[in-house]
VEXDREN-2710 file (C-alpha; in Angstrom, 1 decimal):
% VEXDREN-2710
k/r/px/py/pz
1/UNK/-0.2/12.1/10.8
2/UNK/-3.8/12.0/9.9
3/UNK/-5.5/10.0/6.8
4/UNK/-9.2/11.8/6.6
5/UNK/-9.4/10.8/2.8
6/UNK/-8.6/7.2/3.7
7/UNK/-10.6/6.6/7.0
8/UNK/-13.6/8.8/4.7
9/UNK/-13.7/6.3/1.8
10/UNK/-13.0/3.6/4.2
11/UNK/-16.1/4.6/6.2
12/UNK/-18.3/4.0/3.4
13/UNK/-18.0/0.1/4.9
14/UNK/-17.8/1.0/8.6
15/UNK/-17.3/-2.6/10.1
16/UNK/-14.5/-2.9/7.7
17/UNK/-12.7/0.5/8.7
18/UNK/-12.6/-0.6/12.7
19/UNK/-10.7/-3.4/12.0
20/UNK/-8.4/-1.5/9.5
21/UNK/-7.5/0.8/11.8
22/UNK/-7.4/-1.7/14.7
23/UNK/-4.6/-3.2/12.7
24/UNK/-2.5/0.3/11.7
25/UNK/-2.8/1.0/15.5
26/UNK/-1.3/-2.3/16.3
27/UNK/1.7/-2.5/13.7
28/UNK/2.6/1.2/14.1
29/UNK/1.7/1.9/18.2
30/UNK/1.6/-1.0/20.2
31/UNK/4.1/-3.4/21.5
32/UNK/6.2/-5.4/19.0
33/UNK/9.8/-6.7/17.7
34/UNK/10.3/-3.4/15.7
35/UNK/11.4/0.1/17.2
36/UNK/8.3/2.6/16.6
37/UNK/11.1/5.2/14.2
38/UNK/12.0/1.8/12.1
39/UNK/8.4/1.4/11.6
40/UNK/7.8/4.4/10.2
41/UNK/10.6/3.7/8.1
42/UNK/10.0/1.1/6.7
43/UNK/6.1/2.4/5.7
44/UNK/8.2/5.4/3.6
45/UNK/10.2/2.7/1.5
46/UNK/6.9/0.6/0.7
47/UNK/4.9/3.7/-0.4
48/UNK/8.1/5.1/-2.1
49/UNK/8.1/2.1/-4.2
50/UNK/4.8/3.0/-5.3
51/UNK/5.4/6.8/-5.7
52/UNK/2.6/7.1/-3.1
53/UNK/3.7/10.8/-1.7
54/UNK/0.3/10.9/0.4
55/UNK/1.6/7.5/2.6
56/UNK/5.2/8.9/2.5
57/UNK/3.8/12.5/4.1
58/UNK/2.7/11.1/6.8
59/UNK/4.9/8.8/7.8
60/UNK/7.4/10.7/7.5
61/UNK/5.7/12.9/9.9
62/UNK/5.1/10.3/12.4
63/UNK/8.7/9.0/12.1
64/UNK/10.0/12.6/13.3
65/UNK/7.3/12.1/16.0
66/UNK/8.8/9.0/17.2
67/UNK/12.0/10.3/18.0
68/UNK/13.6/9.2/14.7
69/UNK/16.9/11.1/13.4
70/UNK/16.3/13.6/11.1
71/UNK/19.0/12.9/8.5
72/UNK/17.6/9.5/7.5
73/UNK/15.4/11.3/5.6
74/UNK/17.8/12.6/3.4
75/UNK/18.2/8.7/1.5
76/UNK/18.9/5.0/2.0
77/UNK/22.4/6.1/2.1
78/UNK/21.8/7.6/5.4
79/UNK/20.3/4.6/7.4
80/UNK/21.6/1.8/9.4
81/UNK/22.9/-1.3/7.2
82/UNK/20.3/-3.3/9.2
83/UNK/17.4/-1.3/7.7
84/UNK/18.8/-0.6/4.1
85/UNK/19.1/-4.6/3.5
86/UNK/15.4/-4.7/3.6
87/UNK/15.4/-2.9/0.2
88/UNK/15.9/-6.2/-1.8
89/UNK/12.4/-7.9/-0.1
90/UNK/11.0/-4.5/-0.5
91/UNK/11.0/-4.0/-3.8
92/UNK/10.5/-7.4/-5.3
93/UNK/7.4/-8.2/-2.4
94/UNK/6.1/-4.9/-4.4
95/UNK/6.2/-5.7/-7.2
96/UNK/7.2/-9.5/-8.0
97/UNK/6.7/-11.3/-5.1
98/UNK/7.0/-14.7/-6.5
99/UNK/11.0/-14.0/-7.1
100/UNK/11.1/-14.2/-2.9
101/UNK/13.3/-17.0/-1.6
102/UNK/14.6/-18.7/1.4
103/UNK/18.0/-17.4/0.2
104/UNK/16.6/-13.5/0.7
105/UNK/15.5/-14.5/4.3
106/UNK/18.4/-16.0/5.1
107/UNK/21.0/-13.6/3.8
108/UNK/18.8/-10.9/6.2
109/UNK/19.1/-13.3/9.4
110/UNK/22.4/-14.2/8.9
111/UNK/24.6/-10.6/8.2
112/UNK/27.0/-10.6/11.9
113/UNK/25.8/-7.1/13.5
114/UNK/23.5/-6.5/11.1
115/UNK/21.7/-9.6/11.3
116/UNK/17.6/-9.6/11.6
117/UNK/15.7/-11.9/14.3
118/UNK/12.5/-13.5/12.8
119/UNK/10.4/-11.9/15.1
120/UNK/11.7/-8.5/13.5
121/UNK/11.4/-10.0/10.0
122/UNK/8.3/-11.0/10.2
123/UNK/6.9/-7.6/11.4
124/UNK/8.9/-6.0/8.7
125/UNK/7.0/-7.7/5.8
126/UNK/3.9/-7.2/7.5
127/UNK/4.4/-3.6/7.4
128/UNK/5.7/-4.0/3.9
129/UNK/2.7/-6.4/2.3
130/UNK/0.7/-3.7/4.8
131/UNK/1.7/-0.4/3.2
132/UNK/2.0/-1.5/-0.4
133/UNK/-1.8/-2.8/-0.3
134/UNK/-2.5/0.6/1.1
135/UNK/-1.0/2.4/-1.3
136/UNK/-2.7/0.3/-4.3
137/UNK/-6.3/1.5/-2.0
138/UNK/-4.9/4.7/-1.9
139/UNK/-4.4/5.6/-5.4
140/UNK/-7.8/3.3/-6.3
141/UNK/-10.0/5.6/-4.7
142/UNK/-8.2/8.8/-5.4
143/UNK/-6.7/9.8/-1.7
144/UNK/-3.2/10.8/-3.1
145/UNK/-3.4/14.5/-2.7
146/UNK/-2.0/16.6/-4.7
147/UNK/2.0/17.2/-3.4
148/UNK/3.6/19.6/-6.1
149/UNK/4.0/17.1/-9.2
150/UNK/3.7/20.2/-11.8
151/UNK/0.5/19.7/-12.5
152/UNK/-0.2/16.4/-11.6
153/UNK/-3.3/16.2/-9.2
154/UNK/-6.1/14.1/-7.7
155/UNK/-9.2/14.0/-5.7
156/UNK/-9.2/16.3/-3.0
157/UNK/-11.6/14.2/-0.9
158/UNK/-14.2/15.9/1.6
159/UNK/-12.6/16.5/4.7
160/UNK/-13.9/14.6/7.9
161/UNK/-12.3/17.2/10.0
162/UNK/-9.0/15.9/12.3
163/UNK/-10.1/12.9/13.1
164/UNK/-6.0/11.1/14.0
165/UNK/-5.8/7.7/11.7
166/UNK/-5.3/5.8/15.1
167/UNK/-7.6/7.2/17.4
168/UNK/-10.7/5.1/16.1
169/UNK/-9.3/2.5/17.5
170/UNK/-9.3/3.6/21.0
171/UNK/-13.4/3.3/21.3
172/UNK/-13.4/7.2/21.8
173/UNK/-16.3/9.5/21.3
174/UNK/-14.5/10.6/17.6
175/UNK/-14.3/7.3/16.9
176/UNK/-17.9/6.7/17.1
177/UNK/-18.2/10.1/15.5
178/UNK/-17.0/9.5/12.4
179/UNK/-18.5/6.1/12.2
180/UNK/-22.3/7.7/12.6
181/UNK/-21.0/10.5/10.3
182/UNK/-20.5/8.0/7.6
183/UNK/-23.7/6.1/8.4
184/UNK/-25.6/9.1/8.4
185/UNK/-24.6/10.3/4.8
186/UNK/-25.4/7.9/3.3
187/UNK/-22.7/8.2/1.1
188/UNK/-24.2/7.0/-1.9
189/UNK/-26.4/10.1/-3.3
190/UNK/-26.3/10.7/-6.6
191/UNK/-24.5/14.7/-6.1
192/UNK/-21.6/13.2/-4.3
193/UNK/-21.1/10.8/-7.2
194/UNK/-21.9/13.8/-9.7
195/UNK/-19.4/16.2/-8.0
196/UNK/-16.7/13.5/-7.6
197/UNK/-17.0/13.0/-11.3
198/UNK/-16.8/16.3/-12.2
199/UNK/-14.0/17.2/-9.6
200/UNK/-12.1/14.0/-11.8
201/UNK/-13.4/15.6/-14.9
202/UNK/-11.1/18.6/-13.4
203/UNK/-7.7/16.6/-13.0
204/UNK/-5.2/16.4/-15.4
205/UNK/-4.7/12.8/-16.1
206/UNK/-1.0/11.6/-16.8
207/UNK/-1.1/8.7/-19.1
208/UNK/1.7/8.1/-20.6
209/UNK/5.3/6.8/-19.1
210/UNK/7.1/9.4/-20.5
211/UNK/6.1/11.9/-18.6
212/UNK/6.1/10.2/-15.3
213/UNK/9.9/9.7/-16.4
214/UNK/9.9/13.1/-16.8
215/UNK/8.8/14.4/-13.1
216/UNK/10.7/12.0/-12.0
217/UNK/14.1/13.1/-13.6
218/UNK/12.9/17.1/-12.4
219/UNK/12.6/15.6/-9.2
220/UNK/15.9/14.1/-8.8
221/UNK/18.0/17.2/-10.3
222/UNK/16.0/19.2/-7.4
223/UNK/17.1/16.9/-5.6
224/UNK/20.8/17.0/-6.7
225/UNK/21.0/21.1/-6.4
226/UNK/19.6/20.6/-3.0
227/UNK/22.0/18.1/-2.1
228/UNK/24.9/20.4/-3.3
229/UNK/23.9/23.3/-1.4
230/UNK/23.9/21.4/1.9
231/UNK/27.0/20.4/0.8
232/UNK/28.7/23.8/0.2
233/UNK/26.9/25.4/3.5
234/UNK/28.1/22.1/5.7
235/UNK/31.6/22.4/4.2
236/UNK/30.5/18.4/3.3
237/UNK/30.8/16.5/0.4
238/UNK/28.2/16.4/-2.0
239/UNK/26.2/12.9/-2.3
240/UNK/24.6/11.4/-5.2
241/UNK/20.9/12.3/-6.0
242/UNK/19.4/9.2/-3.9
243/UNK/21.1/9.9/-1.0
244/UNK/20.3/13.8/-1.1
245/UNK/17.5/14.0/-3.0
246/UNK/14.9/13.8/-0.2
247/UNK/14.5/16.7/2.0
248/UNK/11.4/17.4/4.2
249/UNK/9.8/20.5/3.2
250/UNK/9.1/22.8/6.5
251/UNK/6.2/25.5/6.8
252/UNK/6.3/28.4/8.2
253/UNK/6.3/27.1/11.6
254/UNK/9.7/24.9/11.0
255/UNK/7.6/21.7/11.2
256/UNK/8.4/19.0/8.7
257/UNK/5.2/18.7/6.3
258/UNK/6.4/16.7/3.1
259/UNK/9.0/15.5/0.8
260/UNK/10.3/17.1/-2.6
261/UNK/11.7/13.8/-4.1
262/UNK/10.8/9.6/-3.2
263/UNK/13.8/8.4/-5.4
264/UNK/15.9/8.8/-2.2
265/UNK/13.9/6.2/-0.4
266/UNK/14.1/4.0/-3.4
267/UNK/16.8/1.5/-5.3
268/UNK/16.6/-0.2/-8.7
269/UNK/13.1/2.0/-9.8
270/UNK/12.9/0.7/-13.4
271/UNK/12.1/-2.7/-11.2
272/UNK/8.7/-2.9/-11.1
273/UNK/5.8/-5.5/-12.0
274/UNK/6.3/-8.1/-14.8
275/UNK/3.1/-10.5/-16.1
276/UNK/3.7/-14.0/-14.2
277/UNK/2.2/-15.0/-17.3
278/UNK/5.4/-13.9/-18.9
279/UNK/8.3/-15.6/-16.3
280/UNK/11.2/-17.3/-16.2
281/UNK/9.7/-20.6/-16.4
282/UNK/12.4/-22.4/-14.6
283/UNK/13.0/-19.4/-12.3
284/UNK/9.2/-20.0/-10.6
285/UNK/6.3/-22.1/-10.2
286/UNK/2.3/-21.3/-10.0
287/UNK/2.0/-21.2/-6.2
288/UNK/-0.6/-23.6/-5.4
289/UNK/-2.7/-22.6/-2.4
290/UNK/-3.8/-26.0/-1.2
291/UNK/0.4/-26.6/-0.6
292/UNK/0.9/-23.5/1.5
293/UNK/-2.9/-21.2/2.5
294/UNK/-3.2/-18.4/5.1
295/UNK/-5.6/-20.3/6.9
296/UNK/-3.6/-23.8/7.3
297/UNK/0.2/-22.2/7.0
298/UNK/0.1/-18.4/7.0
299/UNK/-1.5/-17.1/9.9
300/UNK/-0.1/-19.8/12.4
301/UNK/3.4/-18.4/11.2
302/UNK/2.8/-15.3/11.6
303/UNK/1.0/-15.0/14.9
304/UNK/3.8/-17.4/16.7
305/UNK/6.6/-14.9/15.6
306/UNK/4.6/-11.6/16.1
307/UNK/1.9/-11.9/19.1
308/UNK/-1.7/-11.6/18.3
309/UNK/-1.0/-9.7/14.5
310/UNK/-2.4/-13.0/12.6
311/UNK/-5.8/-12.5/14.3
312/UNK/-6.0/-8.9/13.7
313/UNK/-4.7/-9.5/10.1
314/UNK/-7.4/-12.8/10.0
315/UNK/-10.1/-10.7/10.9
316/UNK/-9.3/-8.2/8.0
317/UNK/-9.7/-11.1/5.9
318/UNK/-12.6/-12.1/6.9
319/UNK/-14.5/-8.8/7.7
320/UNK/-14.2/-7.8/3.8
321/UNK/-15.4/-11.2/2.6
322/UNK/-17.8/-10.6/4.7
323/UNK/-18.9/-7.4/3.0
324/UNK/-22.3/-7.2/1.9
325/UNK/-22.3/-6.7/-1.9
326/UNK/-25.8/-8.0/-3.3
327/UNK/-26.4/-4.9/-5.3
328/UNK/-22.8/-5.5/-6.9
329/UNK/-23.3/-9.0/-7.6
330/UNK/-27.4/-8.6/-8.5
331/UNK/-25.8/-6.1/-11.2
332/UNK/-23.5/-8.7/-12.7
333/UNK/-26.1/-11.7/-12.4
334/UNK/-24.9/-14.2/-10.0
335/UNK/-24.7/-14.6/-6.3
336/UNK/-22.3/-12.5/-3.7
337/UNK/-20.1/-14.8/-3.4
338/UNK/-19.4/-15.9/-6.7
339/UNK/-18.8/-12.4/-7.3
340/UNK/-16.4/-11.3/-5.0
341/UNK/-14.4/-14.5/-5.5
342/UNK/-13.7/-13.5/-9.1
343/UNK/-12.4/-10.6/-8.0
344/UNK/-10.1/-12.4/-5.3
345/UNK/-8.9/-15.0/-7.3
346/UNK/-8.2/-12.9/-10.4
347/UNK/-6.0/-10.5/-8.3
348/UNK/-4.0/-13.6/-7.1
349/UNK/-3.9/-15.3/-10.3
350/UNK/-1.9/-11.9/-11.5
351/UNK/0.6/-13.3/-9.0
352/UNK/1.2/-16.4/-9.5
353/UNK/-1.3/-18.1/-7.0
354/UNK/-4.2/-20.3/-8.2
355/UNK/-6.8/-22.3/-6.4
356/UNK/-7.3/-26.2/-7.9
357/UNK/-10.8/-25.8/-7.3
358/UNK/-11.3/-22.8/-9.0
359/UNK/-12.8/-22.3/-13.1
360/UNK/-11.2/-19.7/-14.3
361/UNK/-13.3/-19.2/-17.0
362/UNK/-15.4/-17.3/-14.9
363/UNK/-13.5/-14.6/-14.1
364/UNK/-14.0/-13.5/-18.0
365/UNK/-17.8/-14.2/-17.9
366/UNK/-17.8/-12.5/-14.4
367/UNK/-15.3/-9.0/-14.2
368/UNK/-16.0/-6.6/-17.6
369/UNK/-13.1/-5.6/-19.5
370/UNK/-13.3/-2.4/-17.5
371/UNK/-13.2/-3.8/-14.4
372/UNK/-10.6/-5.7/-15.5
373/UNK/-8.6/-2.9/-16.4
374/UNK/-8.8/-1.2/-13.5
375/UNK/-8.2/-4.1/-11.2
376/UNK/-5.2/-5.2/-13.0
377/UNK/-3.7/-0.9/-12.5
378/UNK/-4.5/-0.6/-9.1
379/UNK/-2.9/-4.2/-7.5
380/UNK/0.0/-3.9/-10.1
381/UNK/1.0/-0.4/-10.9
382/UNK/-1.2/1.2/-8.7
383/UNK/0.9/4.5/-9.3
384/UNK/-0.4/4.7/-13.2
385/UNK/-4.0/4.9/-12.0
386/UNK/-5.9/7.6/-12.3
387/UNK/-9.3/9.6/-11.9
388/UNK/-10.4/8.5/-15.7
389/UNK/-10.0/4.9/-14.8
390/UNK/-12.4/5.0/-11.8
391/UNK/-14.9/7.4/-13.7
392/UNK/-15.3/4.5/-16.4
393/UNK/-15.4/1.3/-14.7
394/UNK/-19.0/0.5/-13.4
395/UNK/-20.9/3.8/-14.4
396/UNK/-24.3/2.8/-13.4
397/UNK/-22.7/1.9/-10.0
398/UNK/-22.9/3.2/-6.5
399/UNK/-19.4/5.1/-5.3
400/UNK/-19.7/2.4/-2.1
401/UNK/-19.5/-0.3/-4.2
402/UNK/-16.1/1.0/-6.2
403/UNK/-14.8/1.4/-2.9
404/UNK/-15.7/-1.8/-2.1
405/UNK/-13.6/-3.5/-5.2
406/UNK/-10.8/-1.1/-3.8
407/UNK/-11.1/-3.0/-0.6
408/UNK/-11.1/-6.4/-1.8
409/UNK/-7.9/-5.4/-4.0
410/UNK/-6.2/-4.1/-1.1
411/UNK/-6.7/-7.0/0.9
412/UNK/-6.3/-9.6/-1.8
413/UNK/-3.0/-8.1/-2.4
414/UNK/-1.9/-8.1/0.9
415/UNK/-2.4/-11.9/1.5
416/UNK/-0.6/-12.8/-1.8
417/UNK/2.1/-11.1/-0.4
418/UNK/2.2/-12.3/3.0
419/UNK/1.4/-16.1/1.5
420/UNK/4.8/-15.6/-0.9
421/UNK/6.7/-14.0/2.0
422/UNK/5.8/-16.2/4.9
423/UNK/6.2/-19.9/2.6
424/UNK/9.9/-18.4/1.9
425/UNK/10.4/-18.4/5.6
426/UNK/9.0/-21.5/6.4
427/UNK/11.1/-22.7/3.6
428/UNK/14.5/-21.1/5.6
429/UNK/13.1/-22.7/9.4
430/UNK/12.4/-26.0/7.7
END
């Protein structure tokens, strides 16, 4: 399972990209509550809420890897009880996560044989919060390949050669490799930015829902005649589209290389992001950060019931804050930090989470309508964005610094998240 087109626009901030991966390599490979097939697992159903076929690919792959039984990857349908109740946190931490309650926890901890410890939970939505942020990055900067959608393609990023996703973590020689690679190029010339424009020029752009409906729908009927003919050949009965609509696709060496169909991996799909703006006014409240923050609440949480994750996940934090973005900032006419707060804050305010101290009056005199756009596409529905949106947003900027915003959406949206997620939790141990 390798992610050149990630770790490559990842490498265009190469401090940021060690401690990335440093954290993949933990959640996925190293010790921790959660079997290593389950993982992988649980990484298809958050990039299947997204329609992200690049994540799914590959962890699919890695889940085969790990020992894990084939026929879950025919559906939902086809997995332990224990794993399919995750669906309901799934879905609304991807797209609503302000609808997550102490009730959702505790129905998950307290189901007999089915039942989840905390230590397991908590992993779980860190893989969850984890994967959907990745998926929001990897649509942002155009890494979802193009897997068969009739048409419907995407950057084909440069490759970096077979550099594995997790071996840069292991302070190897390709590790260090790839680092000065992406040093060396500089990565900002003017004909890369000119041949990744014109390579989006290429793409045909789906814009409208209707379509995506209609891929979708082709996608579960293959799915359905697929189903049936494993149905007729096993002398077994035929299942409904999600539970047989997902088979891998094998080359012509027999190994497993993608999927025809995500619906299988997915319940409820119309469910997807709603404006806070627009709530149930006496279903939620604004969450108020100086009531439950990473820093005071979060990351204690987090690192008592998972060892040593809230550091890794704090240094994330901190390492893209961190980021050096003068030129960005210069550009907009105010300091660095000013700058990038806007950006945080707006992508939490589209959640429900607002900071006391905070004007938000800026973020309108700050982020251009473009910008604004884009954000708001690639943290909410990052699955509608496409190469048009990132050709038009900051022209007269440097590729580094769009990948930069990417970051800072990726992880923005993975601490809103994790904030929602772990205060419900606290909420069922209190």
């Amino acid at each position: 399972g390798r992610l050149e087109a990630v770790t490559q626009q990842m490498g265009y901030h190469p401090q940021y990209l060690d401690s990335f991966l440093k954290t993949q390599h933990y959640l996925m490979h190293m010790d921790g509550p959660l079997p290593f097939d389950c993982r992988h697992y649980i990484a298809i159903m958050a990039a299947a809420r997204h329609q992200c076929r690049y994540l799914v690919n590959l962890h699919v792959l890695q889940f085969l890897r790990a020992g894990g039984d084939p026929q879950w990857l025919r559906g939902l349908e086809f997995i332990p009880p224990k794993l399919r109740n995750l669906n309901e946190i799934n879905k609304i931490l991807a797209h609503r996560p302000w609808l997550i309650t102490k009730e959702h926890i505790e129905k998950l901890l307290k189901i007999s044989e089915w039942s989840w410890s905390l230590a397991e939970l908590v992993h779980a939505v860190v893989l969850l919060a984890h994967c959907h942020a990745l998926a929001s990055f990897v649509f942002g900067c155009g890494c979802e390949q193009d897997e068969g959608l009739g048409g419907r393609g995407s950057l084909k990023p440069m490759s970096l050669g077979n550099q594995c996703f997790c071996e840069a973590t292991a302070g190897n020689s390709c590790s260090q490799e790839l680092l000065r690679i992406n040093r060396k190029r500089s990565l900002d010339s003017c004909m890369e930015l000119d041949s990744l424009r014109e390579r989006m020029q290429r793409i045909h752009v789906e814009t409208e829902g209707r379509e995506e409906m209609r891929l979708l729908q082709q996608d579960r009927e293959e799915g359905e005649r697929q189903g049936a003919e494993v149905g007729v050949q096993g002398g077994t009965e035929h299942c409904s589209d999600l539970s047989a609509g997902l088979s891998p696709l094998a080359d012509t060496d027999g190994e497993v290389t993608g999927a025809t169909n995500l619906a299988c991996y997915m319940q409820d799909p119309d469910f997807g992001y709603q404006d806070f703006a627009r709530r149930d006014e006496d279903q939620t409240q604004v969450f108020r950060v100086q009531d439950y923050s990473w820093e005071d609440h979060g990351f204690s949480l987090v690192n008592r019931l998972y060892s040593d994750i809230g550091h890794l996940l704090d240094e994330k934090f901190r390492m893209v804050d961190g980021l050096q973005s003068s030129a960005m900032a210069k550009r907009q006419g105010c300091e660095p930090s000013v700058f990038k707060r806007g950006i945080w804050n707006y992508i939490h305010c589209m959640f429900g989470i607002r900071y006391d101290d905070y004007d938000y009056a800026e973020v309108n005199q700050l982020l251009e309508r473009m910008l604004k756009v884009y954000i708001k596409t690639v943290t909410c529905y990052p699955e509608k964005t496409n190469s048009e949106m990132f050709d038009r947003f900051w022209k007269q900027f440097k590729h580094s610094e769009k990948v930069h915003v990417n970051l800072l959406i990726l992880e923005a949206r993975m601490q809103a998240e994790l904030l929602y997620a772990l205060q419900a939790i606290t909420q069922y141990m209190i």
